[in-house]
C-alpha positions as CSV (number, residue, x, y, z in Angstrom):
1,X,6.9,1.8,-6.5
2,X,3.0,2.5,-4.9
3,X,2.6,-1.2,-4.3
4,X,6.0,-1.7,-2.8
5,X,5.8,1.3,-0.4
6,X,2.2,0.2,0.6
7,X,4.2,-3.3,1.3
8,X,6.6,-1.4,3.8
9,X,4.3,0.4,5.2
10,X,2.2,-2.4,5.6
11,X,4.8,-4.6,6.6
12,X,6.0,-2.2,9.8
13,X,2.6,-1.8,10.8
14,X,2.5,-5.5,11.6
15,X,5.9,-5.7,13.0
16,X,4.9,-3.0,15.6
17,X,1.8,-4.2,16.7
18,X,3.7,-8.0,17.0
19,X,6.1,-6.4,18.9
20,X,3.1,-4.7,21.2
21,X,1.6,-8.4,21.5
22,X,5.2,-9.9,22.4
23,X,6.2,-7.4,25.2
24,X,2.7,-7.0,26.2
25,X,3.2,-2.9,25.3
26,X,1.3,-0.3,23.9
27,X,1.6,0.2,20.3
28,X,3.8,3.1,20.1
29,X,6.5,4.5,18.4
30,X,9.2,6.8,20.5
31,X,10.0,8.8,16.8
32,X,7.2,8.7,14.8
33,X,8.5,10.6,11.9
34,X,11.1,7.9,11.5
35,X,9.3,4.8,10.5
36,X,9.0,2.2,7.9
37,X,5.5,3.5,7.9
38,X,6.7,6.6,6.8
39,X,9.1,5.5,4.4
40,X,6.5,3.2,2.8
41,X,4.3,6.8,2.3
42,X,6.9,8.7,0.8
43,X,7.4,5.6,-1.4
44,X,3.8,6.0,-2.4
45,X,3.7,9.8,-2.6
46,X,7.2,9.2,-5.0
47,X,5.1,6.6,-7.0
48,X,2.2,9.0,-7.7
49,X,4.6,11.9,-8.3
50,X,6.4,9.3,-11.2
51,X,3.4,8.6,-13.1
52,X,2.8,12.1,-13.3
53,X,6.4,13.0,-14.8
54,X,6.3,9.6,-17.2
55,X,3.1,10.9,-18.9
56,X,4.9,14.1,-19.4
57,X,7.8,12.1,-20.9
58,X,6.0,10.6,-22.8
59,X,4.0,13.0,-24.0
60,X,7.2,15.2,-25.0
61,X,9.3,12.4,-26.3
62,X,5.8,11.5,-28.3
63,X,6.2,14.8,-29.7
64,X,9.9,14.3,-30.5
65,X,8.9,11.3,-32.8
66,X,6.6,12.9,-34.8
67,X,8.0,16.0,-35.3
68,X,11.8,13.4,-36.0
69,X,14.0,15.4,-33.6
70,X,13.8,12.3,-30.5
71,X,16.6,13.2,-28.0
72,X,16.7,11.0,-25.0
73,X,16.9,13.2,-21.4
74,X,19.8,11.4,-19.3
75,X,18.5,14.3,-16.2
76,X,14.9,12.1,-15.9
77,X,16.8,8.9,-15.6
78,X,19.8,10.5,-13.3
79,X,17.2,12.0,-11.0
80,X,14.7,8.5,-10.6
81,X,17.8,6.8,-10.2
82,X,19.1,8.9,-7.1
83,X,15.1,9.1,-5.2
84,X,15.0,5.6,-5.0
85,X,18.6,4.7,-4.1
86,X,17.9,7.4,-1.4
87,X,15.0,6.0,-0.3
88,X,16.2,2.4,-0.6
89,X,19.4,3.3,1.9
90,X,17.0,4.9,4.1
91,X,15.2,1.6,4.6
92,X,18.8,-0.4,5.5
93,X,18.3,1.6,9.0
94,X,14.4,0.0,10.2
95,X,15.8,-3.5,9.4
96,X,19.4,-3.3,11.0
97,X,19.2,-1.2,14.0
98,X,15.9,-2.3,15.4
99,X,15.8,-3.0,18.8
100,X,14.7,-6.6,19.5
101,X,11.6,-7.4,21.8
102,X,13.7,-9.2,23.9
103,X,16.3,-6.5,24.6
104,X,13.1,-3.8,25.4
105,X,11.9,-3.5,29.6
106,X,8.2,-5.2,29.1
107,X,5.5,-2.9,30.1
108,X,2.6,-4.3,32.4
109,X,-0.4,-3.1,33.2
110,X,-1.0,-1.7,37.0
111,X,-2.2,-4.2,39.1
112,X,-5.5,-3.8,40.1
113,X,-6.6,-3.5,44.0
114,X,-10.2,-3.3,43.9
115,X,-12.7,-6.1,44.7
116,X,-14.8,-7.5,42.6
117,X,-18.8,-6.9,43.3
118,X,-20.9,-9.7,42.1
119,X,-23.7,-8.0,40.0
120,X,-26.6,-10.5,41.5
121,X,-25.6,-9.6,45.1
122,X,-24.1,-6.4,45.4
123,X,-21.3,-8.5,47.9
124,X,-17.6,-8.7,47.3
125,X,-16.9,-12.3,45.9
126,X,-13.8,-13.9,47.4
């Protein structure tokens, strides 16, 4: 789950700045706190939080074993099942309703309208 939220996260990072390159654009985002970026964190952050609450499992379930009273706990299962579904659907959103490059106004830079001064002269070159 770390790996593959690093991958997102990763993965929209490049599409942004490709799309900056393309359309000749800063590398922006008009909603920040709606990104694959952020998903791919909260992916992480999920991953880290897991690890924690599978050595408790374990640890409780190792317990259960020992002492011959193992009952499985359906809740652990139900509740991992519904964060990542949640956070899976979330990502369906950054792949189909992404504006394409070609459908955004480019963004130039100003022209510029002061002459150059050649530094061995101190005169305006042509």
């Amino acid at each position: 789950m770390i790996g593959f939220g690093f991958a997102i996260a990763r993965f929209g990072f490049l599409v942004v700045e490709v799309e900056a390159t393309l359309t000749s654009s800063e590398a922006t985002s008009s909603e920040p706190w709606i990104s694959s970026q952020t998903l791919g964190l909260a992916l992480v952050v999920l991953g880290i939080g897991v690890i924690g609450l599978a050595d408790w499992n374990y640890r409780l379930v190792y317990q259960q074993i020992e002492k011959g009273s193992y009952s499985p706990n359906p809740f652990l299962v139900a509740l991992m099942t519904v964060l990542v579904m949640t956070l899976g659907c979330l990502s369906i959103p950054f792949v189909f309703l992404r504006t394409a490059p070609s459908q955004r106004q480019p963004t130039l830079p100003p022209p510029t309208s002061t002459p150059e001064v050649s530094p061995l002269n101190g005169q305006e070159e042509p």
